[in-house]
Short mmCIF file of the C-alpha atoms (twelve columns), coordinates in Angstrom:
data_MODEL
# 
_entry.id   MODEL 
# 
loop_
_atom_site.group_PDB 
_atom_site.id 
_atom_site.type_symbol 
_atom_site.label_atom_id 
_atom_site.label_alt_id 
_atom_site.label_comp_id 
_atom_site.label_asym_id 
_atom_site.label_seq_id 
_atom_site.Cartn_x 
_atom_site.Cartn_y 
_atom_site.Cartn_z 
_atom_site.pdbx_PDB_model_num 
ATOM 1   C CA . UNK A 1   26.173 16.779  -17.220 1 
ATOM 2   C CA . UNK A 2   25.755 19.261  -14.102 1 
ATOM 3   C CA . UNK A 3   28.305 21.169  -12.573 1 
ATOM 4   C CA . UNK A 4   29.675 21.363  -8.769  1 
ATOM 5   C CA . UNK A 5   31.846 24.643  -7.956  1 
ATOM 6   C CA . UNK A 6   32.066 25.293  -12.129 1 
ATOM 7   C CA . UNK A 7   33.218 22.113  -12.635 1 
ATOM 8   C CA . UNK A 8   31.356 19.499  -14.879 1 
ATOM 9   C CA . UNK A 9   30.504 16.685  -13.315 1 
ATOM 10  C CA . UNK A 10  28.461 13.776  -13.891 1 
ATOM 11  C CA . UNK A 11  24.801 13.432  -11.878 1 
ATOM 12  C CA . UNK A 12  24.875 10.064  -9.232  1 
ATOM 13  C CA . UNK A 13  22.664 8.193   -11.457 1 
ATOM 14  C CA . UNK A 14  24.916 8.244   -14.541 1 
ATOM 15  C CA . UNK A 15  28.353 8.262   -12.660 1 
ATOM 16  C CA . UNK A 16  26.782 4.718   -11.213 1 
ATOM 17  C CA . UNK A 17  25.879 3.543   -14.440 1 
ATOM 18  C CA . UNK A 18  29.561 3.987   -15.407 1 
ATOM 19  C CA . UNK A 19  30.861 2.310   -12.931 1 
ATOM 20  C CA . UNK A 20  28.956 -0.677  -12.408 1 
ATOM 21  C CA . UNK A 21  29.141 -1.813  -16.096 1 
ATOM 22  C CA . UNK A 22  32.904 -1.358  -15.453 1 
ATOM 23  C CA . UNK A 23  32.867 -3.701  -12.287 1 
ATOM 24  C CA . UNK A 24  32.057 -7.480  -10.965 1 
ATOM 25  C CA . UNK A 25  28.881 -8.108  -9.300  1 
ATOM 26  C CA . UNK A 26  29.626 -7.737  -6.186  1 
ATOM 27  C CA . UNK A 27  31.616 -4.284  -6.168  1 
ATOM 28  C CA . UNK A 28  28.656 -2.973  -8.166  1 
ATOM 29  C CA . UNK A 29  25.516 -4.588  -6.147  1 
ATOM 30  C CA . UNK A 30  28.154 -2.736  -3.035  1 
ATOM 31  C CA . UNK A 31  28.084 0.588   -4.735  1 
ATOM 32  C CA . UNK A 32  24.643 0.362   -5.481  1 
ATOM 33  C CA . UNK A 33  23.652 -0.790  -1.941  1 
ATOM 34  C CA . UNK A 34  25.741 1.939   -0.768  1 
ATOM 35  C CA . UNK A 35  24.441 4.651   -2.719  1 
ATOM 36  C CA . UNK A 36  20.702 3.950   -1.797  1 
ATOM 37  C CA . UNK A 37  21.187 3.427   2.037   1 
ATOM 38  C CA . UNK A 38  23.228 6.745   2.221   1 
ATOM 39  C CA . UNK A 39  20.425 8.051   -0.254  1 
ATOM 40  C CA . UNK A 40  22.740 9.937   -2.428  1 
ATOM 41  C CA . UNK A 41  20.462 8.067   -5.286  1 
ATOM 42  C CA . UNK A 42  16.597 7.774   -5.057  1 
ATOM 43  C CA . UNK A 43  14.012 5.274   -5.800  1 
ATOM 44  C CA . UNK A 44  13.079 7.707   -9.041  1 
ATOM 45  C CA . UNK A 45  17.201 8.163   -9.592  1 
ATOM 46  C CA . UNK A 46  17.531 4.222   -9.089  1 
ATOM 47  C CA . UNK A 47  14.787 3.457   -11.466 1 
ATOM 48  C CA . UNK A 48  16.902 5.159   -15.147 1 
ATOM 49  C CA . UNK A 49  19.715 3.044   -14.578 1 
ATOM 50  C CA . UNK A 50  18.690 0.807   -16.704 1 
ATOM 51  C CA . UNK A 51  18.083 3.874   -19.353 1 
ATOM 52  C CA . UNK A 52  21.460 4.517   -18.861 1 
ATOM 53  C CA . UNK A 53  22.862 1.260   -19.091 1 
ATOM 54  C CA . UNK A 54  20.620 0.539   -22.167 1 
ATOM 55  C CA . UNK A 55  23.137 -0.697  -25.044 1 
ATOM 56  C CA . UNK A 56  26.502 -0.237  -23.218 1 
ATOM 57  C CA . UNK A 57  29.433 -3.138  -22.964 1 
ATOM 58  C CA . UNK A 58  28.828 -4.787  -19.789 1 
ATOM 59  C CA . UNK A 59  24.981 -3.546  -19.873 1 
ATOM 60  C CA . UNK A 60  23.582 -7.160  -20.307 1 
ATOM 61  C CA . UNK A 61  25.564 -8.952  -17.274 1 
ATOM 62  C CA . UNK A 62  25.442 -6.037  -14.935 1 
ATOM 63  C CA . UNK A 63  21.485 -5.125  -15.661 1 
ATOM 64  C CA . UNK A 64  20.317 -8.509  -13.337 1 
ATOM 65  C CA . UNK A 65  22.505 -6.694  -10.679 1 
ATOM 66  C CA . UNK A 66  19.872 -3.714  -10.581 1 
ATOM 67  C CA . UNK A 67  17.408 -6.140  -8.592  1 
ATOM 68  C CA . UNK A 68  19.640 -7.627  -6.039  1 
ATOM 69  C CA . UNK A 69  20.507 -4.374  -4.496  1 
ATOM 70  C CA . UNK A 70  19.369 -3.577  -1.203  1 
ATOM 71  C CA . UNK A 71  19.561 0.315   0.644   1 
ATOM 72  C CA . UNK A 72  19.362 -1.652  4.184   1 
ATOM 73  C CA . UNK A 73  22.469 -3.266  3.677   1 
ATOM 74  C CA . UNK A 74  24.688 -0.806  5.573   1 
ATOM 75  C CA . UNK A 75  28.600 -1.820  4.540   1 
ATOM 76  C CA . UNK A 76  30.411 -3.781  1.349   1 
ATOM 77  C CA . UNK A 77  30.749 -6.651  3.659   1 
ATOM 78  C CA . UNK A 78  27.056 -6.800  4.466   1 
ATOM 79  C CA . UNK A 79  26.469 -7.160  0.809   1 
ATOM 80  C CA . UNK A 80  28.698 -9.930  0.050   1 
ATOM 81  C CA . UNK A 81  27.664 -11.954 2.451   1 
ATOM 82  C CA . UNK A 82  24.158 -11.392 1.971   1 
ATOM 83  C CA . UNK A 83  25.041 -12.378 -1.684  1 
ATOM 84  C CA . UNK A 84  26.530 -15.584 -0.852  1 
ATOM 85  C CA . UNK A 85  23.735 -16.386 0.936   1 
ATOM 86  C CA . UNK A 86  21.291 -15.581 -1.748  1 
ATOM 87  C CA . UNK A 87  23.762 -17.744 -4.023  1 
ATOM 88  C CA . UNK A 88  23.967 -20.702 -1.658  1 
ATOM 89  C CA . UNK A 89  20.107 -21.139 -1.980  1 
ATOM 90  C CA . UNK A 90  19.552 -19.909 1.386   1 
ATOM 91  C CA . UNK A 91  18.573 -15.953 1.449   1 
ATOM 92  C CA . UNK A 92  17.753 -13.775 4.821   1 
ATOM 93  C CA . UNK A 93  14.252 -13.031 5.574   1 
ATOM 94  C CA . UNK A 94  14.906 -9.682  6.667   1 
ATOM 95  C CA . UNK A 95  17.879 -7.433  6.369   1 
ATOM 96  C CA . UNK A 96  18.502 -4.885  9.102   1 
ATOM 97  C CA . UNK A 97  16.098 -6.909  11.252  1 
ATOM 98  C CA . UNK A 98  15.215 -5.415  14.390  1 
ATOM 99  C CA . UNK A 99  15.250 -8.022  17.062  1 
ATOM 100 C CA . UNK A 100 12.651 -6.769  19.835  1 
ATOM 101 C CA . UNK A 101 11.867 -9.105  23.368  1 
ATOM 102 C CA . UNK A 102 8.572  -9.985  24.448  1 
ATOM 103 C CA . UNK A 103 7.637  -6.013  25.367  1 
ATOM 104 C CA . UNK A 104 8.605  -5.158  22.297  1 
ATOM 105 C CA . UNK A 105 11.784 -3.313  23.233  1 
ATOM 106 C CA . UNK A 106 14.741 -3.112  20.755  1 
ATOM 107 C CA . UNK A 107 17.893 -5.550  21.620  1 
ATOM 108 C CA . UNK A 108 19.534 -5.386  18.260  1 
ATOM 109 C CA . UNK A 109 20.084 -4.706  14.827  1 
ATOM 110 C CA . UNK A 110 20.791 -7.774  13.050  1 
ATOM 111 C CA . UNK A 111 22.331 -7.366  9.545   1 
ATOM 112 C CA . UNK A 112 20.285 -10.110 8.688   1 
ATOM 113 C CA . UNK A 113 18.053 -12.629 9.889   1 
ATOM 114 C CA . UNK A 114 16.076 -15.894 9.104   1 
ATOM 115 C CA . UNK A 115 13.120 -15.424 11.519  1 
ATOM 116 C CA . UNK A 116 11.066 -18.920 11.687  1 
ATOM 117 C CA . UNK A 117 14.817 -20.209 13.238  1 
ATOM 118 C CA . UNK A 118 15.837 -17.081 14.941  1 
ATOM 119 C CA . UNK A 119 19.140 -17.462 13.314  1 
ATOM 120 C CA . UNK A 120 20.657 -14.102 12.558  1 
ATOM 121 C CA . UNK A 121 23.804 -13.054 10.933  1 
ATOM 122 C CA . UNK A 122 26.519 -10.098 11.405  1 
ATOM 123 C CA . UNK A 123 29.225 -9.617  8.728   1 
ATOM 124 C CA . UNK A 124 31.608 -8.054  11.066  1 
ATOM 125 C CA . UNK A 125 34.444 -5.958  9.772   1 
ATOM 126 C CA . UNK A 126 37.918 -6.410  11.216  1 
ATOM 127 C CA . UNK A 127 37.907 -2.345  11.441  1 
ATOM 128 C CA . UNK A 128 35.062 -1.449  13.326  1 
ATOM 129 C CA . UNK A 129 34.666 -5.234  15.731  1 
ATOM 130 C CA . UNK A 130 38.445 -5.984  16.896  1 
ATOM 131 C CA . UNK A 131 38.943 -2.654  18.669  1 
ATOM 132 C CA . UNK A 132 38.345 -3.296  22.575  1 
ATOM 133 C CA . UNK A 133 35.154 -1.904  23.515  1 
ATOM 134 C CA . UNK A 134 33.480 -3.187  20.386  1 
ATOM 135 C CA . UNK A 135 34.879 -6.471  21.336  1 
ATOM 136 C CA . UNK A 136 33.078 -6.678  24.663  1 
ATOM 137 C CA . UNK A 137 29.940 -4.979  22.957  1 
ATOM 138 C CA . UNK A 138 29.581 -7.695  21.030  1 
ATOM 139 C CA . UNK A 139 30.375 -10.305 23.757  1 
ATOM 140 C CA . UNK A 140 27.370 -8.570  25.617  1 
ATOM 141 C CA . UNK A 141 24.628 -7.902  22.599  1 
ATOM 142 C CA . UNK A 142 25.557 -12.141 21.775  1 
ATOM 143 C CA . UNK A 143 24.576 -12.691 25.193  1 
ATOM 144 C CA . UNK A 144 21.405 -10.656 24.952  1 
ATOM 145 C CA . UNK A 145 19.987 -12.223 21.960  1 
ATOM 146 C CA . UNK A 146 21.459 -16.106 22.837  1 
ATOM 147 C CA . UNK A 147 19.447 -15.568 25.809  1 
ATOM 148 C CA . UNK A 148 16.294 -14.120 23.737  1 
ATOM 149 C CA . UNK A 149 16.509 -17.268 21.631  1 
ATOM 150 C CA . UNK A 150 18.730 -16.177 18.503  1 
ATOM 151 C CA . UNK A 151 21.516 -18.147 17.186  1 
ATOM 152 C CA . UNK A 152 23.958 -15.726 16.222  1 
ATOM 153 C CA . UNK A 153 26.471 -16.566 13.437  1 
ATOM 154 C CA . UNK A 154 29.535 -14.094 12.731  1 
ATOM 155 C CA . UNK A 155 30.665 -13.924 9.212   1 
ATOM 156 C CA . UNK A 156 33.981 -11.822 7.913   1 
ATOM 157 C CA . UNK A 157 35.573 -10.727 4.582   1 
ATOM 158 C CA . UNK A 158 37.898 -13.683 4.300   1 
ATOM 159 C CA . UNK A 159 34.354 -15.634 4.411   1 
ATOM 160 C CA . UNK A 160 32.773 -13.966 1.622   1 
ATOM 161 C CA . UNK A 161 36.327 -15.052 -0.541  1 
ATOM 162 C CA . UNK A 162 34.483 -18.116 -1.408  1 
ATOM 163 C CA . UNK A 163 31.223 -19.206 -2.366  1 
ATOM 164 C CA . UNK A 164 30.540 -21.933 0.328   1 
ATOM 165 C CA . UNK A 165 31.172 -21.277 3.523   1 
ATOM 166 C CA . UNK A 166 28.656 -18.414 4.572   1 
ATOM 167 C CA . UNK A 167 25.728 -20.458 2.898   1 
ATOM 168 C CA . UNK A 168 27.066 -24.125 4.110   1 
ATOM 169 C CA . UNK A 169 26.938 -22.146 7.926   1 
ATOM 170 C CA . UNK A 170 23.651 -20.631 7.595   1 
ATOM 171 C CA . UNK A 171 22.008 -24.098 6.052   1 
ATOM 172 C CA . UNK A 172 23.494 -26.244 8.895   1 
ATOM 173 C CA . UNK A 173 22.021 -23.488 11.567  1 
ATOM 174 C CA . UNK A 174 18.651 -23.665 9.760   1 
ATOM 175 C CA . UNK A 175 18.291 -27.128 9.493   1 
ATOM 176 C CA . UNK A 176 19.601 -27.953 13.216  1 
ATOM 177 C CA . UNK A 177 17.009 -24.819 14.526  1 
ATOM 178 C CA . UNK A 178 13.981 -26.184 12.409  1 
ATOM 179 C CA . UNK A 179 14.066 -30.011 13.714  1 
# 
């Protein structure tokens, strides 16, 4: 127990290990995700989770959790479908991929990617992709990487609801880009 402004408080690490033993998988792998990509928890922090999780209800299905986390991951959605993926028997090579052309000059950040069939995919949040300039941002960067040889595939929350889709998408791309 530490204190912030006099008031006790419990450290990141242990305020975590509440909370994902209190959670489903895929809120806690989020949090987790979350807290290492924002770096509010280090590698060292990350590390005595399981310490703290050690003999607690909920410590024996949330401890596998601990290895599927991922600081590149960048929102919730990102996670989940990066999950379903994983589950689906068909997980990214890379996460946070940056896609470069021939010089070697940066045309995107790809949440993730499968790179032997340039097939990359964006979980894209109704927030932050259906206002207007995002919109034709996206239009453009698809263009950019279509023409660079990437299949994009766009995946949103509604996707991640179930546990086929995202992986059923991603296989059929694979397959059709690897013939």
């Amino acid at each position: 127990m530490t204190t912030v402004d006099g008031i006790p408080v419990t450290t990141v690490p242990r305020t975590l290990a509440d909370n994902i033993l209190r959670v489903g998988r895929f809120e806690a792998v989020s949090v987790l995700d979350s807290a290492l990509n924002r770096k509010v928890l280090t590698v060292d922090e990350f590390a005595t989770l399981p310490m703290l999780m050690q003999g607690r209800p909920g410590a024996v299905r949330a401890r596998p959790w601990l290895s599927e986390a991922d600081g590149r991951a960048r929102s919730p959605l990102e996670t989940r479908t990066r999950l379903r993926c994983c589950d689906g028997g068909v997980p990214p090579d890379q996460i946070g991929y940056l896609v470069r052309d021939e010089y070697g000059y940066i045309l995107a950040e790809a949440d993730m990617a499968w790179l032997n069939a340039r097939v990359i995919a964006e979980a894209d949040g109704a927030g932050p992709h259906s206002l207007p300039d995002a919109v034709f941002t996206d239009r453009h960067r698809q263009n950019v990487l279509a023409n660079a040889g990437w299949l994009v595939l766009r995946f949103t929350w509604e996707d991640t609801r179930r546990p086929d889709p995202i992986p059923t998408v991603v296989r059929q791309a694979l397959a059709a880009r690897t013939r």
